[in-house]
PASEBA-1860 file (N, C-alpha, C; in nm, 3 decimals):
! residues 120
1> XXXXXXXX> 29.699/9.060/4.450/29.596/8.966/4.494/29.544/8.893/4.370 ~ 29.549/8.762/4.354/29.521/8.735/4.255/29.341/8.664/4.288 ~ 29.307/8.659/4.151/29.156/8.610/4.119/29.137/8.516/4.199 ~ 29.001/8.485/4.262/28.951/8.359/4.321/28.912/8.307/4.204 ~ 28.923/8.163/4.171/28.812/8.113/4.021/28.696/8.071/4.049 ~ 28.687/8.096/4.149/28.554/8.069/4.149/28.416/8.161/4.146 ~ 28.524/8.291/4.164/28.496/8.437/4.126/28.457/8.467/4.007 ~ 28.377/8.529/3.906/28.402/8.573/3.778/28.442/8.722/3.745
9> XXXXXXXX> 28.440/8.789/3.862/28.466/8.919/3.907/28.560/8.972/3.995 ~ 28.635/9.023/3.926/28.770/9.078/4.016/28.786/9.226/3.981 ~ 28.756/9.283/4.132/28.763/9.435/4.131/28.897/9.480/4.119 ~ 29.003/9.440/4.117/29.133/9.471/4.094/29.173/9.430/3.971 ~ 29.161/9.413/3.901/29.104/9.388/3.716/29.073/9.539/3.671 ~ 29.153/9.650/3.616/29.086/9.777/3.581/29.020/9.712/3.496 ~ 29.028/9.626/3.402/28.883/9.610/3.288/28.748/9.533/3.354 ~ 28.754/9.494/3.484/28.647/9.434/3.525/28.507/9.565/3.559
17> XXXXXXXX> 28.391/9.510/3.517/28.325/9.584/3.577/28.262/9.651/3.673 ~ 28.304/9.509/3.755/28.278/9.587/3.903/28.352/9.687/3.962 ~ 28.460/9.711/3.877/28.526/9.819/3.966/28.473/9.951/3.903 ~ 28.362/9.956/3.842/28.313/10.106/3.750/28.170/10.105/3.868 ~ 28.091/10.000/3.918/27.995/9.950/4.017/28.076/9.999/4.130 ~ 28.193/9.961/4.204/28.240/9.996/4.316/28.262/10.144/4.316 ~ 28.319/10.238/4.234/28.325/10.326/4.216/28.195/10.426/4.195 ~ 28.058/10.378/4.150/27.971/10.457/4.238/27.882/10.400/4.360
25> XXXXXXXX> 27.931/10.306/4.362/27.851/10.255/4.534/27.964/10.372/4.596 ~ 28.104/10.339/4.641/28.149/10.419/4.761/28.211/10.542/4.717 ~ 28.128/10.638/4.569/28.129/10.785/4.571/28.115/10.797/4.678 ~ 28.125/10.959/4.718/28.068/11.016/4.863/27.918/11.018/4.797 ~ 27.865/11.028/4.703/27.684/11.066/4.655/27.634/10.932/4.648 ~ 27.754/10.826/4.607/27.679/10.697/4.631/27.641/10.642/4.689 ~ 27.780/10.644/4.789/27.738/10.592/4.954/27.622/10.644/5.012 ~ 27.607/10.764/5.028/27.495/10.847/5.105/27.375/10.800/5.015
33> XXXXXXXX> 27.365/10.821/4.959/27.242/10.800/4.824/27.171/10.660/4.854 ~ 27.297/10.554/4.891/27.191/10.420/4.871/27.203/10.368/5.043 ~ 27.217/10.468/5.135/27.182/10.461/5.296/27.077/10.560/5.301 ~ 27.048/10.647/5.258/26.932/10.730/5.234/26.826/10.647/5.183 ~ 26.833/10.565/5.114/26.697/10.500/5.019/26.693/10.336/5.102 ~ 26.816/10.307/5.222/26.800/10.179/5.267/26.647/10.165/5.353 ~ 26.616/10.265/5.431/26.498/10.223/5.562/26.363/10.229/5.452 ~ 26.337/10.303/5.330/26.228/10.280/5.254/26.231/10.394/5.148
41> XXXXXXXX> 26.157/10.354/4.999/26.192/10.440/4.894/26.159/10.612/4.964 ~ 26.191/10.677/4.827/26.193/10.853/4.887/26.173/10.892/4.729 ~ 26.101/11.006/4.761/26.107/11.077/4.639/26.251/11.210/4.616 ~ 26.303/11.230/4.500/26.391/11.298/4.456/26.401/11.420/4.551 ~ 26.314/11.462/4.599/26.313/11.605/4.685/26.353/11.572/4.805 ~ 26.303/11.426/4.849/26.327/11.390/5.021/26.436/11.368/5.025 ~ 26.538/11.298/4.908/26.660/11.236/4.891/26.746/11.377/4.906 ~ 26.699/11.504/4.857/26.808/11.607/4.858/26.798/11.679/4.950
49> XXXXXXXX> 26.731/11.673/5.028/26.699/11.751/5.174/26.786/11.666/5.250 ~ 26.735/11.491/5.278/26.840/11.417/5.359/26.978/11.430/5.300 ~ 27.019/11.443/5.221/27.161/11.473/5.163/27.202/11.588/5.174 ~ 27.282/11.630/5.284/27.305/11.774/5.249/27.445/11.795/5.186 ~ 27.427/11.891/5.093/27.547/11.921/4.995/27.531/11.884/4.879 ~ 27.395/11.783/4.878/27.436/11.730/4.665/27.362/11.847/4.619 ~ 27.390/11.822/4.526/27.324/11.931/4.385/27.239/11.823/4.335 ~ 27.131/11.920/4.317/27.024/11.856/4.192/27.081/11.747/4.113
57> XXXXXXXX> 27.237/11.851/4.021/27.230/11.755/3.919/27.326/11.627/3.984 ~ 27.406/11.638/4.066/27.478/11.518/4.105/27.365/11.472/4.158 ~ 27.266/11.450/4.226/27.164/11.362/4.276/27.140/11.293/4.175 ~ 27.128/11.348/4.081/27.046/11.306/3.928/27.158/11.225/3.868 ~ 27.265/11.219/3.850/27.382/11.161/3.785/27.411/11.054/3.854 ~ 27.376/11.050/4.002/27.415/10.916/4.094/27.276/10.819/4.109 ~ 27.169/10.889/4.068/27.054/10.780/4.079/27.063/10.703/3.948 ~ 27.095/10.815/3.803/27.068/10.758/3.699/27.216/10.598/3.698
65> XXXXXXXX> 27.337/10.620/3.748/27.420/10.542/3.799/27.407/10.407/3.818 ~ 27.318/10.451/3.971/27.291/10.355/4.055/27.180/10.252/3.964 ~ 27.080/10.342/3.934/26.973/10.263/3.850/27.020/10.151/3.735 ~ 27.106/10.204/3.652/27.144/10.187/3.565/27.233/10.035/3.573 ~ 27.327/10.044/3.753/27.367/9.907/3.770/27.286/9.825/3.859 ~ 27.146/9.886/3.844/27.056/9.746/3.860/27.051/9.721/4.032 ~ 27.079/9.902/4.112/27.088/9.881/4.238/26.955/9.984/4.277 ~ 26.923/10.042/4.211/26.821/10.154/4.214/26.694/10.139/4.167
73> XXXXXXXX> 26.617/10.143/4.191/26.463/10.101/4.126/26.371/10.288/4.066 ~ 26.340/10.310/3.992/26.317/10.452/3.944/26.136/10.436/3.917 ~ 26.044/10.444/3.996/25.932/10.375/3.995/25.835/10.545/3.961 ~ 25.782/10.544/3.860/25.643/10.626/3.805/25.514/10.569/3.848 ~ 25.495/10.657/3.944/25.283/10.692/3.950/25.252/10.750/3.839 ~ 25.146/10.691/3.773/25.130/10.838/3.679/24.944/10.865/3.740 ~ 24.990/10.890/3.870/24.870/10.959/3.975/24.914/11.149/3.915 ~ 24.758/11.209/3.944/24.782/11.315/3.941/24.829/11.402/4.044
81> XXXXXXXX> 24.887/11.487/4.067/25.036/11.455/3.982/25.145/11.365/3.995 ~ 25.214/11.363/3.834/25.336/11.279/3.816/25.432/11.216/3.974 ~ 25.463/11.100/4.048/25.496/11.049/4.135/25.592/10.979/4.126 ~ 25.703/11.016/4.168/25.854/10.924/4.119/25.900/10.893/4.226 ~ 25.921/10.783/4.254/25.986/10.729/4.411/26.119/10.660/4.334 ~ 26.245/10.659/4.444/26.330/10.584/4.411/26.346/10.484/4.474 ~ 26.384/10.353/4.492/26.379/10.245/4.551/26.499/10.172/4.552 ~ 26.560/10.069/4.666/26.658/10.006/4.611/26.587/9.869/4.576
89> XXXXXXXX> 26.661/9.823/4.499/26.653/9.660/4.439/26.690/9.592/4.527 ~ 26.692/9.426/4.553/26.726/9.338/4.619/26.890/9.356/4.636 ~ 26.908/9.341/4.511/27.065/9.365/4.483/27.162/9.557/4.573 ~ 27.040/9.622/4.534/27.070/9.735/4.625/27.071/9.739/4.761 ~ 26.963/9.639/4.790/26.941/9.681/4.931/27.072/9.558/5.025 ~ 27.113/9.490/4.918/27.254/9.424/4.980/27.349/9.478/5.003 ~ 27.410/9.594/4.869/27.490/9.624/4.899/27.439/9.760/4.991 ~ 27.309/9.823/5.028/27.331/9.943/5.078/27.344/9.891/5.257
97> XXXXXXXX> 27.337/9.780/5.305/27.341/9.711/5.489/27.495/9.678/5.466 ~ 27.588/9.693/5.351/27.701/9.693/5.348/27.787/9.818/5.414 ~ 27.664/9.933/5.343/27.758/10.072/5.292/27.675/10.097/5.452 ~ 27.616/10.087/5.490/27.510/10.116/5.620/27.658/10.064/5.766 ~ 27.699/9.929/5.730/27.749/9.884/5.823/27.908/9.953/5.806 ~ 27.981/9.989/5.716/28.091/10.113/5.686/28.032/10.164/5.791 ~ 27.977/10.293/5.743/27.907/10.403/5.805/27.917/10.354/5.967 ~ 27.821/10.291/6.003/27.845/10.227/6.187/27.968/10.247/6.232
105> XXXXXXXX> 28.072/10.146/6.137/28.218/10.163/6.204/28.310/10.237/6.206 ~ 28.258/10.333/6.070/28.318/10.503/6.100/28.291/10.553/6.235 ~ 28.168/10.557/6.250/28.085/10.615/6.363/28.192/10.587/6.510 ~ 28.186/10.446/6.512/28.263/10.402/6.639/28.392/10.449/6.643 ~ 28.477/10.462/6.539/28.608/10.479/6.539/28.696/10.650/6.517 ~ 28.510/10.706/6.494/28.561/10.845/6.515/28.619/10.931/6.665 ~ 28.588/10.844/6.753/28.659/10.931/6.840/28.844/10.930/6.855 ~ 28.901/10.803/6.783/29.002/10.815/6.792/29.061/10.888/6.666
113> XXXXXXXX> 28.982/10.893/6.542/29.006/10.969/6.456/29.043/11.111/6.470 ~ 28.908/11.169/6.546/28.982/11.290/6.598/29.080/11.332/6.687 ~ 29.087/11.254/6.784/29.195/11.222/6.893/29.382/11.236/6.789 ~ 29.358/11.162/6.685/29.465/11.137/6.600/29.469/11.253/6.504 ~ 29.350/11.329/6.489/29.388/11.470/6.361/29.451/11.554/6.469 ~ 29.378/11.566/6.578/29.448/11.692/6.712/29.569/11.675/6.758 ~ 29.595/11.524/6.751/29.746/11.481/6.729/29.881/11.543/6.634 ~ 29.815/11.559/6.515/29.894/11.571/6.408/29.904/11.736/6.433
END
């Protein structure tokens, strides 16, 4: 597939960066991570309860991630006590009605999914 030019970003480019960005949007901790934080921010504890299966520290490795490409917002109260909400960005909350609308069409297409593993 070659480049659009009008593109400056081509995820099929291993040196492009978006493909290091695509690679933690649709982790399994990414995906979940930034549909968890789409309906309104959460603090670190609410995020690992709605997530079941991450670990502390992968929670912690996929926010610092996410934050880091400018999809995550990492917001300090310094109310007593210390208050850390995570948030998505504009830019997050685009791509997370992306990763949201995936998710939907998994949803729909799982019944033939399983229909097709009981198959096999």
């Amino acid at each position: 597939m070659s480049q659009d030019p009008r593109r400056p970003f081509d995820v099929f480019d291993g040196g492009c960066p978006s493909r290091e960005v695509l690679e933690h949007v649709t982790s399994r901790w990414g995906s979940l991570t930034l549909a968890a934080l789409s309906p309104e921010p959460a603090r670190f504890g609410e995020l690992r309860r709605c997530i079941d299966g991450i670990s502390e520290k992968m929670l912690s490795q996929t926010l610092k991630s996410l934050e880091a490409d400018g999809l995550v917002d990492r917001r300090v109260r310094s109310t007593a006590p210390l208050h850390v909400d995570y948030a998505l960005t504009p830019s997050g909350s685009k791509v997370a009605e992306a990763v949201k609308a995936l998710i939907l069409s998994l949803y729909g297409v799982m019944p033939d999914v399983m229909a097709a593993r009981q198959s096999a």
